[in-house]
C-alpha positions as CSV (number, residue, x, y, z in Angstrom):
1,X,0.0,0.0,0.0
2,X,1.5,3.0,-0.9
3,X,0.1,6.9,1.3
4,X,-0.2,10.4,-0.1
5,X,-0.4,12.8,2.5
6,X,-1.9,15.8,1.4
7,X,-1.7,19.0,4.1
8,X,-2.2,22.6,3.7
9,X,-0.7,25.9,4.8
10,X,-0.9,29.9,5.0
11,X,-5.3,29.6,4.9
12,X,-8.1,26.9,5.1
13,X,-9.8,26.5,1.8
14,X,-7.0,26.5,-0.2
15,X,-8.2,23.4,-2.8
16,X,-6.8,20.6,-1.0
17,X,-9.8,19.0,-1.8
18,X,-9.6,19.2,-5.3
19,X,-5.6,18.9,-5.5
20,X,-6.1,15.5,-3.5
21,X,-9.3,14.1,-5.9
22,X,-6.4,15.7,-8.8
23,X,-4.2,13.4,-7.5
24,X,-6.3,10.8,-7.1
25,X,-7.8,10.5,-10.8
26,X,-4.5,10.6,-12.1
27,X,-3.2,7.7,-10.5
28,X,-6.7,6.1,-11.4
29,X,-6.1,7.2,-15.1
30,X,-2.5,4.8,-14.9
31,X,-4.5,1.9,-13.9
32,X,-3.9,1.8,-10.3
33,X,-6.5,1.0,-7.7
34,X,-7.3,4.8,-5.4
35,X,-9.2,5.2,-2.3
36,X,-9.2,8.4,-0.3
37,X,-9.4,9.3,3.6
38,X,-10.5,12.9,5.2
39,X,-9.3,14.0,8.1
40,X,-11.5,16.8,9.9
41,X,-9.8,18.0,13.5
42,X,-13.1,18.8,15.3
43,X,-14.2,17.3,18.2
44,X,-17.7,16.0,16.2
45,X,-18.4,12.6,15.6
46,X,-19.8,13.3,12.3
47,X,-21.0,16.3,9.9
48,X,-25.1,16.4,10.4
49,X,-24.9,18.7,12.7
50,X,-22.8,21.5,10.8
51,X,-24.1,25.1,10.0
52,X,-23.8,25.1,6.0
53,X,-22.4,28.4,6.4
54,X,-19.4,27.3,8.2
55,X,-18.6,24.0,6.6
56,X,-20.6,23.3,3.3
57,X,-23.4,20.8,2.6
58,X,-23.3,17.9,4.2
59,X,-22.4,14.8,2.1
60,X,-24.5,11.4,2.5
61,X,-22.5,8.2,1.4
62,X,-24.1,4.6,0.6
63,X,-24.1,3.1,4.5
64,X,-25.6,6.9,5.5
65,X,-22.5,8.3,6.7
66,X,-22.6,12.2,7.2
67,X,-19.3,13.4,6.2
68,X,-17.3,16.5,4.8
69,X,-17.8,17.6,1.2
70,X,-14.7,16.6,0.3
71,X,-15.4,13.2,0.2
72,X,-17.9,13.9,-2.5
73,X,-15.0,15.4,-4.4
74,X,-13.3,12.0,-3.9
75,X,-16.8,10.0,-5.2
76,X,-17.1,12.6,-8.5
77,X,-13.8,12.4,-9.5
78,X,-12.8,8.6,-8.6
79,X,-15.9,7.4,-9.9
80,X,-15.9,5.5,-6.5
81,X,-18.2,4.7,-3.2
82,X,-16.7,5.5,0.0
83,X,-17.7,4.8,3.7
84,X,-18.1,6.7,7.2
85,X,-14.6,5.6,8.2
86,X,-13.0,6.9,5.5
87,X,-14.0,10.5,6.8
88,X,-12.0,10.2,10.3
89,X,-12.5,13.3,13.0
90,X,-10.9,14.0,16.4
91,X,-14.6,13.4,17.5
92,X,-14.6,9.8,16.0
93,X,-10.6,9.1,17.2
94,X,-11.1,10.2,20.7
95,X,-14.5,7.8,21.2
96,X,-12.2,5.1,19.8
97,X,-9.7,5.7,22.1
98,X,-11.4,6.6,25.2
99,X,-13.4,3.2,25.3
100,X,-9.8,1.7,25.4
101,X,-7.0,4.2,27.4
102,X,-6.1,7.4,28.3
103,X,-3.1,9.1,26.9
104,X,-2.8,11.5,23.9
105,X,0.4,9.7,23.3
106,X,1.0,6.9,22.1
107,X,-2.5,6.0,22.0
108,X,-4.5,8.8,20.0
109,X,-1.6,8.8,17.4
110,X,-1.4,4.8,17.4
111,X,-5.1,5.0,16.6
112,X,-4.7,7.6,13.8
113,X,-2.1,5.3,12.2
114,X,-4.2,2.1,12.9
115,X,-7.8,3.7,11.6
116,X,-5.6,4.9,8.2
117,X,-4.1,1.5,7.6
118,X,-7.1,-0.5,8.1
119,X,-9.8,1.9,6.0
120,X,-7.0,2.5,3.4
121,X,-7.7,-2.0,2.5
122,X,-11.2,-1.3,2.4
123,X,-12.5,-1.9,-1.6
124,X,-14.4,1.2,-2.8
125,X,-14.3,0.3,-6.6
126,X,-16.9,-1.8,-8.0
127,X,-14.5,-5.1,-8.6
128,X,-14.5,-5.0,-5.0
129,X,-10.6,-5.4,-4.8
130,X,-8.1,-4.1,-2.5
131,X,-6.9,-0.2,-3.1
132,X,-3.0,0.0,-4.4
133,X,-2.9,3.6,-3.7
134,X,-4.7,6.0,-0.6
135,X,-4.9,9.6,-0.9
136,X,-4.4,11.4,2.5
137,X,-6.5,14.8,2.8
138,X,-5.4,16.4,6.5
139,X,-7.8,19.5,6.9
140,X,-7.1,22.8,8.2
141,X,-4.1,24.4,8.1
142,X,-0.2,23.4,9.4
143,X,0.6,24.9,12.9
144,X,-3.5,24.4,14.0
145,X,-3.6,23.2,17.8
146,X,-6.2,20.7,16.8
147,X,-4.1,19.2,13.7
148,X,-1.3,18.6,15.8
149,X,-1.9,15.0,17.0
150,X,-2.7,13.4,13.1
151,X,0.5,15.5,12.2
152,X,2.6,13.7,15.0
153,X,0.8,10.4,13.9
154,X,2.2,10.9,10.7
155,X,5.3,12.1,11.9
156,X,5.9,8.2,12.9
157,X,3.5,6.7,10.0
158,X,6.6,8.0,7.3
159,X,9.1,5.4,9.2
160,X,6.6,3.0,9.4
161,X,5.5,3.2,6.2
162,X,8.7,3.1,5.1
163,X,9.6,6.2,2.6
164,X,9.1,4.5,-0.2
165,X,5.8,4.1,0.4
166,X,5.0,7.5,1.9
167,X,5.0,11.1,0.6
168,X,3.9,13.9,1.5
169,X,1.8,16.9,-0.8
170,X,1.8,20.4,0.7
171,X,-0.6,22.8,-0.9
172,X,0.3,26.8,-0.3
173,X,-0.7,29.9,-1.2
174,X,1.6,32.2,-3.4
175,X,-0.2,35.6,-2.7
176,X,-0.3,38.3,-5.1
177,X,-1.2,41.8,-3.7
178,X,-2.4,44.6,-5.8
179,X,-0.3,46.7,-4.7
180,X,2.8,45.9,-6.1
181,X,1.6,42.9,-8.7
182,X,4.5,40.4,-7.1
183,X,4.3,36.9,-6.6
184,X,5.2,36.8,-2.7
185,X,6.9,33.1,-1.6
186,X,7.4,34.0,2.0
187,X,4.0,32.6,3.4
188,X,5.0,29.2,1.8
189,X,8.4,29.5,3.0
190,X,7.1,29.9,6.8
191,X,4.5,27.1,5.7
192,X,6.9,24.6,4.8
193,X,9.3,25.6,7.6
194,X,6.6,24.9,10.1
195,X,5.9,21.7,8.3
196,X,9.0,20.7,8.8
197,X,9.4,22.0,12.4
198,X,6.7,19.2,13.2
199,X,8.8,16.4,11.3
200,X,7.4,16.0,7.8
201,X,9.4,16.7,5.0
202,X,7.2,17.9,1.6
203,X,8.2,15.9,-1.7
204,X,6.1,18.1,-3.8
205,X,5.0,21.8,-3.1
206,X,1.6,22.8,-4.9
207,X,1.5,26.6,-5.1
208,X,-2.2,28.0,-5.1
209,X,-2.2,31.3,-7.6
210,X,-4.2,33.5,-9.1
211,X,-2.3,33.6,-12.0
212,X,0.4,31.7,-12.9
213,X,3.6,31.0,-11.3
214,X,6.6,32.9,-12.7
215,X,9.8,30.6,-13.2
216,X,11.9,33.2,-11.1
217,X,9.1,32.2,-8.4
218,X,9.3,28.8,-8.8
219,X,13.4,28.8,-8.4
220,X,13.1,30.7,-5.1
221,X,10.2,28.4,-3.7
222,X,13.0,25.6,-4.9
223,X,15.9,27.2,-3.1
224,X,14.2,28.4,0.2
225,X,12.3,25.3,0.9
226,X,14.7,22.7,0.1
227,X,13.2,20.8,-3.0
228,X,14.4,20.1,-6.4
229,X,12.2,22.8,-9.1
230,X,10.1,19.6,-10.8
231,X,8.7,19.3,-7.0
232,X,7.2,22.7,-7.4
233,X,3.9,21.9,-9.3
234,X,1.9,25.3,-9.7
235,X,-2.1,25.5,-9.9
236,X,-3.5,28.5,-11.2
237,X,-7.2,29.4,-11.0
238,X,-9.2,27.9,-13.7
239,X,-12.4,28.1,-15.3
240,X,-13.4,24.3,-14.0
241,X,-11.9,22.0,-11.6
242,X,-11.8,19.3,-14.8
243,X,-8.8,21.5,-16.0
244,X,-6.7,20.6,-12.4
245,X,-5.7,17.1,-13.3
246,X,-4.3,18.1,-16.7
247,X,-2.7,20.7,-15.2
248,X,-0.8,18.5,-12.5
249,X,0.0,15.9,-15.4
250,X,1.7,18.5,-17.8
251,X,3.9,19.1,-15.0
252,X,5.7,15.5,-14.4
253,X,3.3,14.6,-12.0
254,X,2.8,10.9,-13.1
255,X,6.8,10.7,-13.7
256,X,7.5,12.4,-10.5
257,X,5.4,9.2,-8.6
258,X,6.9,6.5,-10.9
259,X,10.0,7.3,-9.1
260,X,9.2,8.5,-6.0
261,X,7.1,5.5,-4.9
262,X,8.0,3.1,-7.3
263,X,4.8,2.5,-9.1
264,X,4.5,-0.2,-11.9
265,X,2.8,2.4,-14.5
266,X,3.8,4.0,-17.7
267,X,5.1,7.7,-18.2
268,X,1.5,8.2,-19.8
269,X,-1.8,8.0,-18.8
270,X,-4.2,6.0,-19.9
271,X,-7.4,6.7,-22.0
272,X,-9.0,8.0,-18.9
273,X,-7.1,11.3,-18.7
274,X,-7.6,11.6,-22.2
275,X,-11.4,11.5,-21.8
276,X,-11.1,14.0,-18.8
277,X,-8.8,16.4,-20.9
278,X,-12.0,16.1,-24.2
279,X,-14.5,17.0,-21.0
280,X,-12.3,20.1,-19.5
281,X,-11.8,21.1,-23.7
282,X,-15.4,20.9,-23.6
283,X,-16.5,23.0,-20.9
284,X,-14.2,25.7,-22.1
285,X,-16.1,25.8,-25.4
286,X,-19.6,25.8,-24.6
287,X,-21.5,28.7,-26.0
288,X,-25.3,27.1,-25.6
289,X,-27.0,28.6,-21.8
290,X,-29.1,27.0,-19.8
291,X,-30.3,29.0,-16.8
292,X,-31.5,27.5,-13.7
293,X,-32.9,29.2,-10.5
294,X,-31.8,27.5,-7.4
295,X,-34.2,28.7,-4.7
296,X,-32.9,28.1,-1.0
297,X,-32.0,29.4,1.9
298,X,-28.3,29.1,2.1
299,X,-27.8,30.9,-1.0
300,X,-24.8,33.0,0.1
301,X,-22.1,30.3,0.0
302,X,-22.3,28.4,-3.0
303,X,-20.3,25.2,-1.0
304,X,-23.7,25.2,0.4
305,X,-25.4,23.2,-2.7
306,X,-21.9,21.9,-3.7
307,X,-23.8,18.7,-4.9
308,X,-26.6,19.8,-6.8
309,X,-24.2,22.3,-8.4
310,X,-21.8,19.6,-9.7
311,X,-25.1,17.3,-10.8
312,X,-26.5,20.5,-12.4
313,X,-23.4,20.7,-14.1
314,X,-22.4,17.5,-15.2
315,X,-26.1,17.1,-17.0
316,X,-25.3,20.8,-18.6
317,X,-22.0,19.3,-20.1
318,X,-23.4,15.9,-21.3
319,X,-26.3,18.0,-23.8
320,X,-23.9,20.4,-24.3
321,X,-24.5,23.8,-22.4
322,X,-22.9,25.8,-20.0
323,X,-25.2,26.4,-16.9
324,X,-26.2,29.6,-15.4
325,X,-27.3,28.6,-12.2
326,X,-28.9,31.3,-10.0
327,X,-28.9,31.5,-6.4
328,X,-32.2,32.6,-4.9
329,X,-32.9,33.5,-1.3
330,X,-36.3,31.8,-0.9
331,X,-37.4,34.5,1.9
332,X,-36.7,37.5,-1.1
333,X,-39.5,36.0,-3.0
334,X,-42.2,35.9,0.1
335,X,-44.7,39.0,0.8
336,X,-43.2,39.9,4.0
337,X,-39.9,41.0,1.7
338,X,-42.1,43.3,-0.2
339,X,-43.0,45.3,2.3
340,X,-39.3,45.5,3.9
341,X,-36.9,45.8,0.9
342,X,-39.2,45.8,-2.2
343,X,-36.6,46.5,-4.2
344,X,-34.6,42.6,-3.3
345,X,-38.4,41.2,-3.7
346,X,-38.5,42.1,-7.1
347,X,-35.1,41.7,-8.0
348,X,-36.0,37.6,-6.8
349,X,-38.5,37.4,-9.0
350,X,-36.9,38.4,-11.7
351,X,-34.4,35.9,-11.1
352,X,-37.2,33.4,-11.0
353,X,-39.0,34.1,-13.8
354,X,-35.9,34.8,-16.6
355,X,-35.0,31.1,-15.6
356,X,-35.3,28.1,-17.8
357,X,-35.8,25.4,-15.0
358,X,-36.4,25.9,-11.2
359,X,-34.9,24.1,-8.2
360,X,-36.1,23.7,-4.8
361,X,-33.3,21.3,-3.1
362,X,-33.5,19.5,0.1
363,X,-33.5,21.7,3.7
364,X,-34.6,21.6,7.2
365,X,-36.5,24.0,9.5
366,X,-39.7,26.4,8.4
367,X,-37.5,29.3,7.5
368,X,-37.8,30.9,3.8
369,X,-40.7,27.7,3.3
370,X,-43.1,30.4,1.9
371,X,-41.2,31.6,-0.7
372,X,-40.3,28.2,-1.7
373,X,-44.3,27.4,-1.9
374,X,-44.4,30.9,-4.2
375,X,-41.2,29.0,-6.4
376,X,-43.0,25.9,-6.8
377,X,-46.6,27.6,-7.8
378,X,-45.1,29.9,-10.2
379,X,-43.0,26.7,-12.0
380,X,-46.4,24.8,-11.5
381,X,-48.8,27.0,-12.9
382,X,-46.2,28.2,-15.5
383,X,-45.7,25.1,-16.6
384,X,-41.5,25.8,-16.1
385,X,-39.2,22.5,-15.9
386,X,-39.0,22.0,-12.0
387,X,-37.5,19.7,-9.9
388,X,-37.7,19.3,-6.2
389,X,-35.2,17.5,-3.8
390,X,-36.6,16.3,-0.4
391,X,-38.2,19.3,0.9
392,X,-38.3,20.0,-2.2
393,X,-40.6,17.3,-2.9
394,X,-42.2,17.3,0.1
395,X,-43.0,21.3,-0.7
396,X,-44.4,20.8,-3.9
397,X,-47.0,18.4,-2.1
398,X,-47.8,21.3,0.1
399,X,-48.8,23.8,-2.6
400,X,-50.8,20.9,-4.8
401,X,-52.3,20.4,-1.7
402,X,-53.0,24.3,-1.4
403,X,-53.8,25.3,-4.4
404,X,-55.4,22.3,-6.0
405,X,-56.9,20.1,-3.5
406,X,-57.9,23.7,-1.7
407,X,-56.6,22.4,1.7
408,X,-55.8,25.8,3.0
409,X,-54.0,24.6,5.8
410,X,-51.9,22.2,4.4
411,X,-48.5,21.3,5.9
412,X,-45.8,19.5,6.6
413,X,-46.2,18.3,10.9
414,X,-43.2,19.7,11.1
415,X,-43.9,23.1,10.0
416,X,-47.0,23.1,11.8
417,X,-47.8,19.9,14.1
418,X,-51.2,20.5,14.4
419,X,-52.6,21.4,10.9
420,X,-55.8,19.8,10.0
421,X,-54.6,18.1,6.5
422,X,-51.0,16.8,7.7
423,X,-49.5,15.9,3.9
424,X,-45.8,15.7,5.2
425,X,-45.6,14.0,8.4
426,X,-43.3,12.1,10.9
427,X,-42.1,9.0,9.7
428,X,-39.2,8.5,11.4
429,X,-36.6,5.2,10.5
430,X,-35.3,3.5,13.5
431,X,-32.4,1.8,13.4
432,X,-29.6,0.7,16.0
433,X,-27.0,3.1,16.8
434,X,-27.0,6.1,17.0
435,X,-25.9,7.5,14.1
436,X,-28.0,10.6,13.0
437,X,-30.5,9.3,15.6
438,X,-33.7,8.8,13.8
439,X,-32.6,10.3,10.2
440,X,-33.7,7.8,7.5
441,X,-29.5,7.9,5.8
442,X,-27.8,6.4,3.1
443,X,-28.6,4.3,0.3
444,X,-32.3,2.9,-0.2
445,X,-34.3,1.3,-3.1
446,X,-36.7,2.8,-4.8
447,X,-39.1,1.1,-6.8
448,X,-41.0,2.0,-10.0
449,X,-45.0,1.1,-9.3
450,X,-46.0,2.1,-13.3
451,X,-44.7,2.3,-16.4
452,X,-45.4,5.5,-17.8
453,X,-43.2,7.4,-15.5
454,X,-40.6,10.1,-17.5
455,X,-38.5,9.5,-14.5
456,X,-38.5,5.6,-15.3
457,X,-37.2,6.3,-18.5
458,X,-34.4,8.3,-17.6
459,X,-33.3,5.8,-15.5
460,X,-33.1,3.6,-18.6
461,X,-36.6,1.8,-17.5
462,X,-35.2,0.1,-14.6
463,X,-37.9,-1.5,-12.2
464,X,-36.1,-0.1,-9.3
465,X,-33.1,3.0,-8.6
466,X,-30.9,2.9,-5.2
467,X,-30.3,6.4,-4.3
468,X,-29.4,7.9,-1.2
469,X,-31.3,9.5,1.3
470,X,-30.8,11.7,4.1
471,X,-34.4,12.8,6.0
472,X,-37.1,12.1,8.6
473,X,-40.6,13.4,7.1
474,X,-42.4,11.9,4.2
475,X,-45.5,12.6,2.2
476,X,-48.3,11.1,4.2
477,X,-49.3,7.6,2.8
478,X,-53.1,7.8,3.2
479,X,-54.0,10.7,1.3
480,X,-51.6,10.3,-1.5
481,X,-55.3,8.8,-3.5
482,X,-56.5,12.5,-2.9
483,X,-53.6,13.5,-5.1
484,X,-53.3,11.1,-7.7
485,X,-57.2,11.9,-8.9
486,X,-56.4,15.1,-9.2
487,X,-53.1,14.6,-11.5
488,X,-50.4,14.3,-9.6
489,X,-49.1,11.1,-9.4
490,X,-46.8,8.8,-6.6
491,X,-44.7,6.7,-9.3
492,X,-42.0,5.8,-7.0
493,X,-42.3,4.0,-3.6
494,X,-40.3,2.5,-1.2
495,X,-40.1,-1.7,-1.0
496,X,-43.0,-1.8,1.4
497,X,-45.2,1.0,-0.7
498,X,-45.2,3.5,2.8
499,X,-42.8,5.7,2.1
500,X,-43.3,7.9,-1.1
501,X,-40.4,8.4,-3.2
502,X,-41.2,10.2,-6.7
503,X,-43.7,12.6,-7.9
504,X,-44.4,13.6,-11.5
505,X,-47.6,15.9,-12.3
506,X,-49.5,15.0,-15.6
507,X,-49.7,17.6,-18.4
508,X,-46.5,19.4,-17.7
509,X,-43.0,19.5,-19.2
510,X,-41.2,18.5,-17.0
511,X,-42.9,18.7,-12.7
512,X,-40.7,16.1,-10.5
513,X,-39.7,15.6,-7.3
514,X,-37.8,13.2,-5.1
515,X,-37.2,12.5,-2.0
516,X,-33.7,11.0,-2.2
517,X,-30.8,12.8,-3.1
518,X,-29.9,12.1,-6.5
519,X,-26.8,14.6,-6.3
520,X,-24.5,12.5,-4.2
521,X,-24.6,9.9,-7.1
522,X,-23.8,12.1,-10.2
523,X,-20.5,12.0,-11.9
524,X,-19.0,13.8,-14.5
525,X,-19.8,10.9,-16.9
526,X,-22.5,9.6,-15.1
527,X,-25.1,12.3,-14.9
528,X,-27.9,11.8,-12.6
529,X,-31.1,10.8,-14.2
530,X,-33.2,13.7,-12.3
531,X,-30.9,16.4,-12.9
532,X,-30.1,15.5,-16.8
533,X,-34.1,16.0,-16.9
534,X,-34.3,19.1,-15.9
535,X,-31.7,20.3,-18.2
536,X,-33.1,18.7,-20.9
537,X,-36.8,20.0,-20.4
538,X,-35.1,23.2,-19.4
539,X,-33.6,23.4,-23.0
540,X,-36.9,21.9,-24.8
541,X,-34.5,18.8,-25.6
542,X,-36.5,16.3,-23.5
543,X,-39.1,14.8,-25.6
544,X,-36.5,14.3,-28.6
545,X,-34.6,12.4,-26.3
546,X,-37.1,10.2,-24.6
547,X,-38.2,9.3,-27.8
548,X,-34.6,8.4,-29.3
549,X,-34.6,6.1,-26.2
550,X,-32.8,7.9,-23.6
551,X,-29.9,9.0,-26.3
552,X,-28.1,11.7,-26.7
553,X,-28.0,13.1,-30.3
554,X,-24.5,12.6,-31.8
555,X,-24.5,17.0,-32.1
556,X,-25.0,17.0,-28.4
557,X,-23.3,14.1,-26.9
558,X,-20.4,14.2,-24.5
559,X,-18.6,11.3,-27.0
560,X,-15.5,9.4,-26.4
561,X,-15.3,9.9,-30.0
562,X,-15.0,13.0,-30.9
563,X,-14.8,15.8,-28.8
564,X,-16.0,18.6,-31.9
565,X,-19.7,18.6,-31.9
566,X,-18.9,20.1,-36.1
567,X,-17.4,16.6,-36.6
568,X,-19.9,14.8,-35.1
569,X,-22.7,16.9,-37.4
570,X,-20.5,16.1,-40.5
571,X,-21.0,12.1,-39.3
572,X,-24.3,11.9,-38.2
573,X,-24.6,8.3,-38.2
574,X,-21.3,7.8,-35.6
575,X,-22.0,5.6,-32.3
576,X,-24.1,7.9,-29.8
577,X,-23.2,8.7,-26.5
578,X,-25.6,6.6,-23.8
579,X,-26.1,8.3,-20.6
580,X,-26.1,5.8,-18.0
């Protein structure tokens, strides 16, 4: 088993993250088997608790694991499934350790090193066999109080390990200020120095940049922290994270590992790389907009819906289009707005009603509810593509309910636990542990109860999807008839047929809503089924490809072909692209 440690210095949110995943895909593009590990040093046990503000979305993985978003950084790019322990806190080590001994050291470092080894063996690719390769992501910054065990535990891991079977990434930040327009290597310099104050020793320095590095920079970063110039790898900001690996590869990267930790691969990658290099060509191409209105309540930090961003996305790439997506705060849109800041109220709507598709994603608590209800009429009664996510779902039950079943009072029991038509109630999944408490989490199956679903069909008419899940209401089971007479139909159900899964309203484009969370399972390649269409009803592409069979024209394709849409057009009769 070979480790990459990847740490960070000079600020938090630097793109270790996406350096690691980087990392990652390349080795996966040279044939090697990858799995990844995060390290968070807060005290929680897991991430369900978080404010989104402070940490990002919460990620749900197969066995219901709340973790950082970074592991669904490692998922998108890997193309892989990972697990709870594969996102380790100081929370989860302590627990560990407390139900054992008592001392920081040896036995909270011993831990570290015994948790990495054993969850680094664990199979996350579909052939279920044994990673060659784990990718190490320590968060936070060098010289943090809380880091400093896992840094001590991998302080000893590297002679453990032996070196040829360790190394160790450091991701910095070469600053540019205004002012005087100069690259600045000091705050790297004290990075590394601190680094190596604590015992570890960086093979490869990745500079962070605005722009990119100057040579004369890259010499001095060389000199002053003791490491050969083709160890200084520079990442520059760039229009999508598909451009990173390609980046990293055109600077030795794949050579630089060969050596370093002896890998039996080639120079070159593999086919994969090449794919990911068509894909990052792509995205830098796209002329075709697609505008979607997200509408939420955590709209001022984008990490927020990191998910459902990257699902949106990848279905925007496979037909073609870039996406403008469009961050709504649902409260602007309610009537209470209007009265305080008209000006914001109107400014939402516009939003709103320019957009192609609407987006109601998944939430908790009754805040900015209403103006998701306004959201969900308007897309409703305008007959705009919509798709909603778990409250989302749950929401446009609510407002059906409302406005076409004339329940005034309709509600979810958890908005309001003592409405007189309760459409969304408690229906809590109890299970041993106590892991999210009573949070129904992590991968469930959904079945398909008739065949003239649109959803069906984008799934490639599959009786049944697994899809993850990550809530604690559902639409009540016995008035969902009331419903269904009046259009709106319950095409998806759990196994038992209690627990509603999919809605899809008659006589409208495109009027979905699920209560899983398709997100966590998109992929570049892979779109998910719910998102791809939205984008397709939101470009009036959806019945031409529900009647080609779920296929991509070859002028819109994402092909492994041809990455010139003009070439395809030329060939019209070349091998579609299938979206699976």
């Amino acid at each position: 088993m070979k480790y990459i440690l990847v740490t960070g210095g000079v600020i938090s949110g630097i793109g270790k993250g996406i350096i690691a995943s980087s990392i990652g895909t390349i080795l996966k593009s040279c044939g090697l088997r990858v799995t990844a590990i995060k390290i968070d040093p807060y005290i929680n046990i897991d991430a369900g608790t978080f404010s989104p503000y402070e940490h990002g979305e919460v990620f749900v993985l197969n066995d219901g694991g709340e973790v950082d978003l970074d592991l669904g950084n490692y998922e998108r790019f890997l193309d892989i499934n990972l697990y709870k322990d594969n996102n380790i806190t100081t929370g989860k080590i302590y627990q560990h350790v407390i139900n054992k001994e008592r001392h920081v050291v040896p036995h909270i470092t011993d831990a570290v090193q015994e948790w990495v080894m054993n969850q680094a063996k664990v199979p996350v690719d579909d052939d279920r066999k044994e990673p060659q390769i784990c990718v190490i992501e320590l968060g936070g910054t060098i010289g943090d109080i809380e880091g400093m065990p896992f840094i001590e535990a991998f302080r000893q891991f590297q002679f453990k390990a032996k070196k040829e079977n360790f190394c160790n990434i450091h991701v910095s930040l070469v600053p540019q200020p205004n002012a005087t327009g100069e690259q600045k290597t000091k705050p790297t310099q004290n990075s590394v120095r601190a680094l190596r104050g604590l015992g570890l020793s960086p093979d490869l320095i990745v500079c962070r940049s605005v722009k990119p590095i100057e040579m004369a920079v890259k010499e001095k970063i060389s000199m002053f922290c003791h490491v050969e110039p083709e160890q200084v790898i520079f990442v520059q900001d760039v229009s999508s994270t598909y451009r990173v690996p390609i980046l990293l590869e055109e600077q030795g990267i794949i050579k630089y590992f060969k050596q370093r930790l002896n890998l039996p691969i080639d120079d070159h990658p593999s086919d994969l790389l090449v794919r990911w290099k068509k894909m990052a060509d792509r995205y830098e191409r796209l002329l075709k907009v697609c505008s979607i209105a997200l509408v939420g309540k955590y709209t001022k930090l984008s990490d927020c819906y990191a998910s459902v961003f990257k699902a949106l996305e990848h279905s925007a790439l496979a037909i073609n289009h870039k996406l403008d997506l469009m961050y709504i705060d649902s409260t602007e849109l309610e009537r209470s707005t209007e009265a305080e800041n008209s000006v914001k109220y109107h400014q939402a709507w516009h939003k709103l009603c320019k957009a192609d598709g609407i987006l109601v994603p998944g939430g908790f608590g009754i805040r900015g509810t209403e103006g998701k209800l306004q959201a969900i009429s308007w897309a409703r009664t305008k007959k705009k593509p919509f798709l909603g996510v778990c409250l989302g779902m749950q929401l446009a039950v609510v407002e059906f309910a409302r406005n076409c079943l004339n329940w005034e009072d309709a509600n979810s029991t958890e908005f309001d636990p003592d409405t007189k038509n309760p459409v969304v109630i408690d229906m809590p999944e109890h299970s041993p542990g106590d892991m999210g408490g009573t949070m129904r989490l992590g991968k469930r199956k959904t079945v398909f109860k008739t065949q003239n679903s649109i959803l069906r069909k984008l799934y490639g008419d599959e009786m049944f999807v697994e899809e993850r899940h990550r809530h604690r209401y559902e639409v009540n089971p016995e008035l969902t008839h009331c419903f269904e007479e009046k259009g709106l139909k319950f095409v998806g159900h759990d196994t038992e047929g209690n627990r509603m899964e999919i809605i899809e309203l008659e006589n409208h484009p495109y009027f979905v809503g699920v209560q899983f969370h398709p997100e966590f399972s998109s992929r570049p390649m892979k779109p998910s089924p719910p998102y791809l269409g939205l984008l397709l009803a939101a470009t009036g592409t959806l019945s031409a490809y529900l009647q080609r069979g779920c296929k991509l024209s070859p002028s819109d394709s994402y092909s492994d072909l041809s990455d010139d849409s003009s070439l395809e057009k030329e060939f019209p009769n070349s091998e579609k692209a299938e979206i699976v």
